[in-house]
N, C-alpha and C positions, 0 to 999 in steps of 0.2 A: 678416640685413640685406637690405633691398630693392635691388636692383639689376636695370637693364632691360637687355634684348638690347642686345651687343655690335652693332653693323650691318657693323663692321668685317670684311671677306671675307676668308677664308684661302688660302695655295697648297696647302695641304694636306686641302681638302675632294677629297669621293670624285669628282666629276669631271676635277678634275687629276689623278688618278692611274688612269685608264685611258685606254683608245687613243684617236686623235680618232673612230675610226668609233663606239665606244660611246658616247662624251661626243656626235656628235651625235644621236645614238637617246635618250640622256638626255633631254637638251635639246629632242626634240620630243614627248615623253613628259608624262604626267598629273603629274608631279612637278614640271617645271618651270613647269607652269602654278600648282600649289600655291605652292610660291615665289615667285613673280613677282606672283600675281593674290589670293593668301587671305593666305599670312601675313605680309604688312607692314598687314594691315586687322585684327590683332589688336591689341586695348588693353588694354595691361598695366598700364595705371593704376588699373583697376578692383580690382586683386590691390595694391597698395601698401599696406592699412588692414592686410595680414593678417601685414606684417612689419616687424622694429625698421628702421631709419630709418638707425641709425648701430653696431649692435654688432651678435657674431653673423654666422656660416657668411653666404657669401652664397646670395640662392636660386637654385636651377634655373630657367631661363632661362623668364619665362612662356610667351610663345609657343610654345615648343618641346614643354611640357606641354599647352597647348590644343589645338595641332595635332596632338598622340599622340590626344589623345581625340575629334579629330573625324575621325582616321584609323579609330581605334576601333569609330566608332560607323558609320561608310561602311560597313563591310562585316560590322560587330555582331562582332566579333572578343574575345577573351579577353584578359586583363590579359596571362596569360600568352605568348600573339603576340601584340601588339604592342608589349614587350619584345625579343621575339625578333626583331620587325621593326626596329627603331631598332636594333640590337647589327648584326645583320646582310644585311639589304637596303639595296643601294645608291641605289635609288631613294627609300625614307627617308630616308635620309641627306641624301638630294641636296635632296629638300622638304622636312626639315626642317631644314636650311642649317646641319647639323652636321658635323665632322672626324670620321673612323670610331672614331679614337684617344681622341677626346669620346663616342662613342655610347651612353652607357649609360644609365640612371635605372634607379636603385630603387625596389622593389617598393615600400617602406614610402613612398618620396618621392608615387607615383603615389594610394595611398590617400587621405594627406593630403592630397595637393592638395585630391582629391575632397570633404573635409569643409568647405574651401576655398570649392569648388564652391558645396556646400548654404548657406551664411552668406548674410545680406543680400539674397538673389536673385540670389547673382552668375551663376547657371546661366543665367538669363534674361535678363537684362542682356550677357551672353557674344553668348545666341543674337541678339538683337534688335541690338547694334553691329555683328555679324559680317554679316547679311544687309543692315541699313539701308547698309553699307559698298560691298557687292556693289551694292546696288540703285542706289546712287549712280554707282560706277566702270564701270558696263556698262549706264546709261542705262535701268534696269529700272523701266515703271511703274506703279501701282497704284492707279488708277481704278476699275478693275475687278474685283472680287476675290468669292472663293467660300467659302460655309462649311460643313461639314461636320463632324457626328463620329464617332467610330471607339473601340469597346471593348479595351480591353487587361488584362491579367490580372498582376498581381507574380507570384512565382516561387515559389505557393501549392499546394498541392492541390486539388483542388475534392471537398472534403467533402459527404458526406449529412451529415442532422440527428442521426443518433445518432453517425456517425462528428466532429464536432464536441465534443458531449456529451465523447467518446471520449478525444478527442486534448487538449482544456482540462483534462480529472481529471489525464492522463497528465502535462502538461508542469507542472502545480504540484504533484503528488507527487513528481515527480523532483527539482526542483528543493528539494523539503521532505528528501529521501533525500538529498541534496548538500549542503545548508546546516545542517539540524538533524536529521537522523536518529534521535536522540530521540524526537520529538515522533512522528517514525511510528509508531515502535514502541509507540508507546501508542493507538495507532487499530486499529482493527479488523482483523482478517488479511484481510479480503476486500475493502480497497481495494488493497493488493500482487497477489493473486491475480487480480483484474479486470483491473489498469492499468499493474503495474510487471512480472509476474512471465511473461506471455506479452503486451507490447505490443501492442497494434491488436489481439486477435483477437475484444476483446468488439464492437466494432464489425463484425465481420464476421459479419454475420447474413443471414439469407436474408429474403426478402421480407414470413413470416408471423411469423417472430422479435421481427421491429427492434420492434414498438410495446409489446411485452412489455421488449427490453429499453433502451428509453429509459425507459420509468416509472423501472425500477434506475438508472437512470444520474440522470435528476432527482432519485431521492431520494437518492445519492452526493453529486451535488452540492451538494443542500440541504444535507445533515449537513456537509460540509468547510467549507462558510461560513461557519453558527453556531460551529463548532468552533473557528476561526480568529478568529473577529469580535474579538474581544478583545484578542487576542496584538499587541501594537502592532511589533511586530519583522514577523512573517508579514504583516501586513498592508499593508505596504510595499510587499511584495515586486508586482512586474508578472502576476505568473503569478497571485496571490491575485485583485489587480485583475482579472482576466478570470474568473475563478471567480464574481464577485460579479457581473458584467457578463452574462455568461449567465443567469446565473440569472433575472435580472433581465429581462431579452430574452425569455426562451424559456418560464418558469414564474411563476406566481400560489400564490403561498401561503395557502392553504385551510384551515391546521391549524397545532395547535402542535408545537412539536418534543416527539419520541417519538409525533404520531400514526401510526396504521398510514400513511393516506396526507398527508402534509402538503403537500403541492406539486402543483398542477395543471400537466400539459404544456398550451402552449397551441395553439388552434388555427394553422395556417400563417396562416392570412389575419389572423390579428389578430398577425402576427407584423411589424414595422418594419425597413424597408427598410434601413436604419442599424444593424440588429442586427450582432452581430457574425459573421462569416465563417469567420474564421480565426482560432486563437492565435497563427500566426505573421504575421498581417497587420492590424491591429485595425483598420486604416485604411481596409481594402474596405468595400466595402456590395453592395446587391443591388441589379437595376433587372431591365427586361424582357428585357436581353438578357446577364442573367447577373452571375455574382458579378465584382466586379475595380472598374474606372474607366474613365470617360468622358473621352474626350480631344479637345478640339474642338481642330479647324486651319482655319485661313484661309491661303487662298492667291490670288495674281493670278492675271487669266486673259485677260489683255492678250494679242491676238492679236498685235500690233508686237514683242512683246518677244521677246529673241533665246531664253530660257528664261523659266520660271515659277518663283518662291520662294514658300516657307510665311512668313508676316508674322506670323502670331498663334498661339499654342498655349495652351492652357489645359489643366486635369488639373482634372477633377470629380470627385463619387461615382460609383459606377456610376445611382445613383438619381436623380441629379438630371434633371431635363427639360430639353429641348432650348430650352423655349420661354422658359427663365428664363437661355439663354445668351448670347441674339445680344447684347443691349443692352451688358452688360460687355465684350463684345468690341470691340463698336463702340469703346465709350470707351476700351479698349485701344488699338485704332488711333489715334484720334484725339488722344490724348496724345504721342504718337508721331510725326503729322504725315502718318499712312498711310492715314489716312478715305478710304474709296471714295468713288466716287461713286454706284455701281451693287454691291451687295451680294445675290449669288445664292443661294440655301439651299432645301432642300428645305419639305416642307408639315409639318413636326415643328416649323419655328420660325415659318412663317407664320401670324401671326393680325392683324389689326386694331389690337392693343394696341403689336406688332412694328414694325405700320409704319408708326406713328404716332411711335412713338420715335423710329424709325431717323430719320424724316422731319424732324422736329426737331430734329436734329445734323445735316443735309444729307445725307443717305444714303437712295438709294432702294432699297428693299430689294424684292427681285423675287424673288418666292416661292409659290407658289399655299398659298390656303388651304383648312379642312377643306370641303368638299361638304356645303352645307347639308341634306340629305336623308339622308345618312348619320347613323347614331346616334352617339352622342358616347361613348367607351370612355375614361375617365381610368382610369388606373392606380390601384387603390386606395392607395398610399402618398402619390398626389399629390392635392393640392386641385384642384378640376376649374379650368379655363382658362377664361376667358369668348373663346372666340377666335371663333365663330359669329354671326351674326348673326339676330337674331329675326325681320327682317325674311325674307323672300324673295325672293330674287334673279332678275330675271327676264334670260336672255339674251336678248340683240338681236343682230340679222346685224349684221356688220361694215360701215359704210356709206362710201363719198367724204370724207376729208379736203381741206379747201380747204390751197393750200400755206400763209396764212397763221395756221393753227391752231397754236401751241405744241403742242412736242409732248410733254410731259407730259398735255397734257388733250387727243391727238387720240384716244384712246377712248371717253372721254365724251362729243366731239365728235358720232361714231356713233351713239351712243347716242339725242342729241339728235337726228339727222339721219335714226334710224330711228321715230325715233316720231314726226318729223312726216309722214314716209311712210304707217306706222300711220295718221294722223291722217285724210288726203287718201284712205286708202282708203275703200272703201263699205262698213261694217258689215252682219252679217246677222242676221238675226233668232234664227240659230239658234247663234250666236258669239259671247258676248258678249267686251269687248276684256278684257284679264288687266290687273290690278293693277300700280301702276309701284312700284319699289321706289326706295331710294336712290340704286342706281346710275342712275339716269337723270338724276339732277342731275350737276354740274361744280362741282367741287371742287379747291380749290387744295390746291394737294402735303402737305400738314396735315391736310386732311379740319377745318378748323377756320371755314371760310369758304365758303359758297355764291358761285360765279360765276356761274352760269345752269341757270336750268329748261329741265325736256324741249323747250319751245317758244325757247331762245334769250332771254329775260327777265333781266334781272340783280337783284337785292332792290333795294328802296329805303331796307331798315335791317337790321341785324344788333344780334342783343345774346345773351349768354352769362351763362348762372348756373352752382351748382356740378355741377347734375344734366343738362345741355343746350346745346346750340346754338339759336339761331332765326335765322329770317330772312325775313322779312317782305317779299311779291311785291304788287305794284298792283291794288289791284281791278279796275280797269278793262282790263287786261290779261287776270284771269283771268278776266272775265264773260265773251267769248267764246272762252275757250278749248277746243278739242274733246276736251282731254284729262281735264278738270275733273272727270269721275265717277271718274276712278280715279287723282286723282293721290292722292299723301300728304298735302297741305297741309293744312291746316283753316280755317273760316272766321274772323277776330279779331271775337269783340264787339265788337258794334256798328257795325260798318266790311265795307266789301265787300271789304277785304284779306282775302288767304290767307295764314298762317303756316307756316313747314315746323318743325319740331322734331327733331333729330338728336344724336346724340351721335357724336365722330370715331371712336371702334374702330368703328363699327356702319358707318359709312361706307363706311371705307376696307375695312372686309370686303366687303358689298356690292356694290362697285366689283371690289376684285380677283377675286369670283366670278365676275363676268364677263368681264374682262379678260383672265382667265387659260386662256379656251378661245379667243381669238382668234389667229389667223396669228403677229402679229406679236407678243404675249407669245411663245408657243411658240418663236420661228425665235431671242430675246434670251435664252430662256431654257436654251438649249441648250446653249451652255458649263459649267452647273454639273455634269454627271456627268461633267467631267475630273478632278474630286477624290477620284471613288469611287479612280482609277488610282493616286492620291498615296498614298491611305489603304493600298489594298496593298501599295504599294512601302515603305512608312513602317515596317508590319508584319511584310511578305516581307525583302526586302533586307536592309532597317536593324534590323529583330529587333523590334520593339515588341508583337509577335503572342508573346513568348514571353522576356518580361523576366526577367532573372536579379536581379534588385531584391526589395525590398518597402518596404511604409511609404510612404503619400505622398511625404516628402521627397525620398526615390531614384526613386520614379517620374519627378515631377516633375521630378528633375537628368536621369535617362535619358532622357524624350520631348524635353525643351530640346536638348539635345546630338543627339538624334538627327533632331531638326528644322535643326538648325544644318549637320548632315553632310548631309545634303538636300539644302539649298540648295549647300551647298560644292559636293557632287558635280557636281550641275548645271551649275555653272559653270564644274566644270573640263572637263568634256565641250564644253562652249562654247569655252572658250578652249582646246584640246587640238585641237579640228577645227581650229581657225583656225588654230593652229601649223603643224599638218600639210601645211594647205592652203596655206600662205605656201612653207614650203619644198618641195611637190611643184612648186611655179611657179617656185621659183628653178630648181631642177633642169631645167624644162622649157627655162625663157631660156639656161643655161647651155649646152645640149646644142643649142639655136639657132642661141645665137651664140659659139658656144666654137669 
């Protein structure tokens, strides 16, 4: 039966029952700020779908189970302490605004929750109430916000390729030696001998071994699939599924069954990043920085705010791209009501296409992109990016902003203000002037609209099809223009108009190549490597560097809760100094004027 927290206080909680000098060390302690400031901003209405209404045990006090677990996850602690901390710390007790005589949950209670947890989203729905709560009661805001991601690993081995091979034979014979034992006995003695009868030690080969014995293990594996194909019972089974899954991933079938070699190993590069990893994680994949998942977080970076919180979390492949992240995220946010206004991220999700989106939902995303001169290195799993500009980008010095320049477009400003410099200067015979690119025009915050050419000019028309922009400058303007041999424009049949033709990614890359080496990018763009510190702390502290989980769904519930005890912490170090600091002042008045 559902039932919410009592609010009702007892004489019998653990502060009444010791001295006043401990009750007040309690009371200016991390616990009381836990009490007072996190756990009245827990909604237990989110948990009412998962219990009868009207029959039935009542449950365990939501609250009291959500704050075990963001006590949990504060310090990456064990089911087993933090059991032993609600039983017997007083300062638990005291934040979790329980009676010692009440202190207990069960081991099997804390599980379930957890399955709890997994349903519906409520892990994320937990984390995002808990901090939008905080962010509201302590005045926290998020204009500004930073993103980043960070690799994490389930609580996997990290297998070579024959030791995979290895470990999938192994765990679907076992599991055949468990279930149907028959059925081995009627296979070969040298799948026992290989995989059941000295575990792991076919995998244990030395460097000139392994390619000798992955062929045997390929063709192991081949023979158990066929063998099994059939058997509608075996093939049910999760551990068959991963037998036929490999195969499939890692080998090309070249031959019929009983040829000598029926199975090609394949080469690694034609191997898919989505293959599988692990038998005990089928969920991992692979990317560049290794086997496991990509975890992006967004966090403020509001200099006014008394602390900073993680607002967004996501859990990807390890495989996935950075550059296919920001956008979801954005719309994360702004379902939410959390859209920055200023969105900071490294040059992994900076492209054109990026901040064009972002630009599009009112988000300025500030980013540098790839360095048109550099070669383009996509990842062979991923489809190349179009993040580059064909154009070339030319820098200009940083010139004089008038103050009534907006200042979204005081870089293109410069831009226009250096090439009329350019313009005024004396050309030499032996220099000739460089090429204008994109950036030299002024573009509204869309890159979908020309405002003005290098010379200050505004169009006299715009028009758009599905492949273009245009925008159409006065002939009579550009006839004596001094720029006119090297702008981009071209002349319109028939007409001494000049037309420019652009497309917005190519723009807005353009633009940010050059924006992004000036003063004033760099001094805004400074705040984003205060995330690399979250990420280690995320990792370090809160354990996410070394998860006792697997399977996406547990990851997923581990980085929400561990993003959630993030922010908690945070806040109670906020509110903990303040306590501290009230009562060192009362002390000082008292001894004043006592």
């Amino acid at each position: 039966m559902f039932r919410l927290t009592d609010p009702q206080l007892s004489l019998m909680e653990s502060r009444f029952l010791v001295s006043p000098e401990k009750r007040a060390r309690l009371e200016r302690s991390w616990a009381e700020s836990f009490r007072t400031h996190v756990l009245p901003l827990i909604d237990e209405e989110a948990f009412r779908s998962c219990f009868s209404e009207d029959n039935g045990r009542p449950n365990k006090s939501i609250r009291v189970l959500v704050g075990l677990h963001l006590l949990k996850e504060a310090d990456d602690l064990t089911d087993a302490q933090i059991l032993d901390g609600i039983e017997f710390n007083i300062q638990w007790q005291h934040a979790l605004g329980v009676r010692p005589d009440d202190a207990h949950v069960c081991e099997k209670t804390l599980h379930n929750f957890r399955h709890k947890f997994m349903e519906d989203g409520r892990a994320q729905a937990v984390f995002e109430q808990v901090t939008e709560a905080l962010m509201k009661a302590d005045g926290l805001s998020a204009v500004r916000q930073r993103l980043d991601s960070t690799h994490v690993i389930s609580n996997i081995r990290l297998l070579t390729r024959l030791g995979l091979f290895t470990e999938t034979v192994t765990n679907f014979l076992r599991e055949l030696r468990r279930q149907a034992p028959e059925k081995l006995t009627r296979l070969d003695d040298g799948y026992t001998k290989r995989y059941l009868d000295r575990e792991g030690y076919f995998a244990d080969a030395k460097r000139e071994q392994a390619p000798r014995r992955i062929l045997v293990a390929a063709q192991d594996l081949y023979a158990l699939v066929r063998a099994f194909e059939g058997d509608e019972v075996v093939r049910e089974w999760p551990s068959y599924a991963l037998l036929a899954r490999l195969l499939a991933d890692q080998c090309d079938v070249v031959g019929e069954p009983g040829a000598e070699m029926p199975v090609r190993v394949k080469e690694p590069a034609e191997i898919a990043p989505t293959s599988l990893q692990s038998p005990h994680d089928p969920d991992a994949t692979y990317g560049h920085k290794g086997k496991g998942y990509e975890v992006q977080l967004i966090e403020t970076c509001v200099e006014d705010n008394p602390y900073q919180v993680i607002t967004g979390v996501e859990v990807t492949g390890a495989h996935s791209s950075d550059q296919h992240a920001i956008v979801p995220m954005v719309e994360q946010l702004a379902e939410r009501g959390l859209a920055p206004d200023v969105l900071l991220a490294d040059t992994g999700y900076g492209s054109g296409e990026n901040i064009v989106e972002c630009a599009e939902m009112g988000v300025a995303l500030l980013g540098p992109v790839q360095d048109p001169a550099a070669p383009a290195r996509p990842d062979h799993w991923e489809e190349p990016v179009d993040a580059v500009a064909n154009e070339t980008a030319t820098t200009v010095p940083t010139a004089h902003v008038p103050a009534d320049v907006p200042a979204a477009h005081a870089s293109s400003h410069a831009t226009h203000q250096a090439c009329q410099d350019a313009a005024e200067a004396p050309a030499t015979s032996e220099e000739a002037a460089p090429a204008l690119g994109l950036d030299a025009f002024v573009f509204n915050d869309t890159f979908d609209q020309v405002l003005r050419c290098p010379q200050g000019h505004a169009p006299t028309s715009r028009d758009v099809t599905d492949m273009a922009y245009y925008a159409t400058f006065p002939g009579h303007s550009c006839a004596s223009c001094p720029l006119a041999d090297t702008c981009p424009t071209r002349r319109r049949k028939g007409t001494e108009d000049r037309v420019l033709r652009w497309r917005d990614t190519k723009a807005a890359t353009a633009t940010r190549q050059r924006t992004q080496q000036e003063p004033a990018f760099k001094q805004a763009y400074r705040l984003r490597s205060g995330i690399e510190s979250t990420n280690a702390e995320i990792k370090g502290r809160h354990g996410a560097g070394d998860l006792r989980v697997r399977r996406e769904p547990r990851v997923r519930l581990a980085l929400h809760l561990k993003a959630a005890a993030l922010n908690v912490k945070r806040a109670l170090q906020h509110h903990t100094e303040a306590l501290r600091a009230a009562s060192a002042a009362a002390q000082t008045a008292e001894l004043a004027y006592g």
